[in-house]
N, C-alpha and C positions, 0 to 999 in steps of 0.2 A: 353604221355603214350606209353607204349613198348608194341608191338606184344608180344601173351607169346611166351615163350623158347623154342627153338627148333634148336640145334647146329647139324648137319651132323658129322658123325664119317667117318674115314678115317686110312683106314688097311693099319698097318703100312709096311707093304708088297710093297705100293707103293711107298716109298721112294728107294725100288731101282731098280726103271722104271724112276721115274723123282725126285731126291732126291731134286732139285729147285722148287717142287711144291709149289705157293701156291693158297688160293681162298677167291671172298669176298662170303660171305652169307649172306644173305634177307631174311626176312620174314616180309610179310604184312599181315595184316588183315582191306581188304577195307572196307572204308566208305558211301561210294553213290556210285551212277551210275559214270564210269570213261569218262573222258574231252579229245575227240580224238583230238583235235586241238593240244595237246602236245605232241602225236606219229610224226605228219606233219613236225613240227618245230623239231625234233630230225632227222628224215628220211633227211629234207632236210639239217642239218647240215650235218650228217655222210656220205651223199651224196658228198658233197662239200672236207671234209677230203679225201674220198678215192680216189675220181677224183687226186689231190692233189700227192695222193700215198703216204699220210702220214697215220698215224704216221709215222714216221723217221724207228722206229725199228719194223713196224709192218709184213717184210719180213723174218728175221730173228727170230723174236717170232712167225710164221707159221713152218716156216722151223724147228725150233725145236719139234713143237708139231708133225710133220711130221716124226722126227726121234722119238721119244717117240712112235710113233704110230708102228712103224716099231718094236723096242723092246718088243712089245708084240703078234709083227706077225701078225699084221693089215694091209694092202696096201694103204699109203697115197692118192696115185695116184685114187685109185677106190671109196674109203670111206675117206675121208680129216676130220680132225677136223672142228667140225661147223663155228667158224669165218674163216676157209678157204673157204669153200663151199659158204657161204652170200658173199664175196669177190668176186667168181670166178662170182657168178650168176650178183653182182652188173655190173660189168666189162664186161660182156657180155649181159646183157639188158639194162644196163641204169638205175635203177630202180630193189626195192625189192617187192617180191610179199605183200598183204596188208591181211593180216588176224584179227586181232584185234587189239583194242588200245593200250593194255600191250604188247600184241606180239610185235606188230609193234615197241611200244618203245622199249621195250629189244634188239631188233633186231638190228636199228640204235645205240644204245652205243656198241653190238657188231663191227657192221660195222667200228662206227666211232674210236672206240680204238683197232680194230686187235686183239680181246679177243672174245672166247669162252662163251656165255650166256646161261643158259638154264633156262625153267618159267615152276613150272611144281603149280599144283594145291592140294595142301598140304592134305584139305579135303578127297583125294583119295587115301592119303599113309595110310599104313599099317606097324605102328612102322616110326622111325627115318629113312633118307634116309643115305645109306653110300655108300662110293666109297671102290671097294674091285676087288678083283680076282676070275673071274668065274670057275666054275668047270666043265659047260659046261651042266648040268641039269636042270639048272632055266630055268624057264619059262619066253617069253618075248609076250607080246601082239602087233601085228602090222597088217597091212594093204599088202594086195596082190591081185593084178587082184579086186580091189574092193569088196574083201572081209574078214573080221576077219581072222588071222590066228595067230597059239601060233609058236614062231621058240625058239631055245635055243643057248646061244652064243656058239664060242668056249671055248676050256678049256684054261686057263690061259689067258684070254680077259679082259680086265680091265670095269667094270662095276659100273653104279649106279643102287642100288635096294632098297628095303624095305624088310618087313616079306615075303610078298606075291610071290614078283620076281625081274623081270630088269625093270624097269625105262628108262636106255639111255644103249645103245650097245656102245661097242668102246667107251668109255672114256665118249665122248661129240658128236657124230658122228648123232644116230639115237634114237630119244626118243618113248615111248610107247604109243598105244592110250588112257589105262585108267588114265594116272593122265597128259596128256596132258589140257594146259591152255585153258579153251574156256570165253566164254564175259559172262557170270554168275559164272563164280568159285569168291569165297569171302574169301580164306584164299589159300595166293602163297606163291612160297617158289622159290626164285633165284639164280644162284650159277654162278659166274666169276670166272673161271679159268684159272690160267697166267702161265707160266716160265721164268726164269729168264731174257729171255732177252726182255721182258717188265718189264720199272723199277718201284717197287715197288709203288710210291709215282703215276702213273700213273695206276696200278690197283687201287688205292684207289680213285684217280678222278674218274673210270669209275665204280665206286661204288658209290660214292657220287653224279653223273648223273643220277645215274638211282633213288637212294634212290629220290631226289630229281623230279624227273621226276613223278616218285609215286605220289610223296605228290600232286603235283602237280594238275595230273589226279584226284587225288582222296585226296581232302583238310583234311578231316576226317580219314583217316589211320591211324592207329595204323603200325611201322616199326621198325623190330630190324633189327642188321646190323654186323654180327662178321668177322673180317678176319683171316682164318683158314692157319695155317701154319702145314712142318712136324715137329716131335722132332729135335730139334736143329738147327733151323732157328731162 
């Protein structure tokens, strides 16, 4: 049985920021309490991959997103795409921080495929999520000196949001506290995002790890699973 429907839109505006985009989509809807022992054995694979410094092309699918980040007047170097940042962090601790069992898995098929994850908690969106271009007036919910604050992107920033607001700043960079994943959310929503110089049939493995990884943690899931492309890919 399929998670219900629930496809992300994507303004077609960002075809020409990254006309190579594309992404897989997730939606679960858990079944039981989730199985951490399947986060462990992912960590410790993606562990072993990036020791490795593999994937093979997983230098050059940063470096692109690095230039993609630049064409919307972002600073790679300050603010990286998220599979850059889990990389940098991996390579200099040894180890990823351990927040929950979803987290934690999402994070290792990041790691171990050099892709962009994001786990956001579906329940807490308002309307469909889309990836678009800020105008620089939404409202984005985040964390400062340990305390609540609203900040708004720049104008022309590439964003995910809903009715309400931003979701993730910069692309895939820094996500929001309210539909942030925590160990009780029961209805996620996951999003992989590649460029072209991750090959295709390689975002779809590190979709089908994670789908798989789901099922796993949580035998009773309900998972749909689309791979979202632009017009004319």
């Amino acid at each position: 049985m399929s998670a219900a429907p629930m496809v992300p839109s994507i303004d077609p505006r960002i075809a020409e920021l990254a006309p190579d985009f594309r992404a897989f989509s997730i939606v679960m809807e858990a079944g039981g309490p989730n199985i951490g022992s399947v986060a462990e054995i992912a960590l410790d694979d993606a562990y072993k991959a990036a020791a490795r410094n593999q994937p093979d092309w997983a230098g050059v699918h940063l470096a692109a997103w690095a230039q993609v980040f630049q064409r919307f007047g972002a600073k790679p170097q300050r603010t990286p795409c998220s599979a850059e940042a889990l990389r940098k962090r991996f390579l200099r601790d040894g180890a990823l921080p351990r927040v929950n069992p979803v987290v934690d898995l999402y994070n290792a098929i990041s790691l171990q495929f050099a892709v962009p994850v994001g786990g956001e908690n579906l329940e807490a969106y308002v309307g469909s999520p889309r990836l678009t271009i800020a105008d620089g007036t939404e409202a984005f919910d985040t964390m400062k000196d340990g305390s609540p604050v609203i900040e708004a992107p720049e104008p022309n920033e590439v964003i995910w949001r809903d009715d309400l607001g931003v979701t993730c700043r910069r692309w895939n960079w820094r996500q929001g506290v309210r539909t942030r994943l925590d160990a009780d959310a029961r209805c996620m929503w996951f999003i992989l995002e590649s460029l072209s110089p991750m090959p295709l049939e390689a975002l779809q493995a590190a979709g089908a790890a994670l789908v798989a990884g789901l099922q796993a943690m949580s035998p009773d899931a309900r998972i749909r699973a689309d791979l979202l492309t632009l017009p004319g890919l």
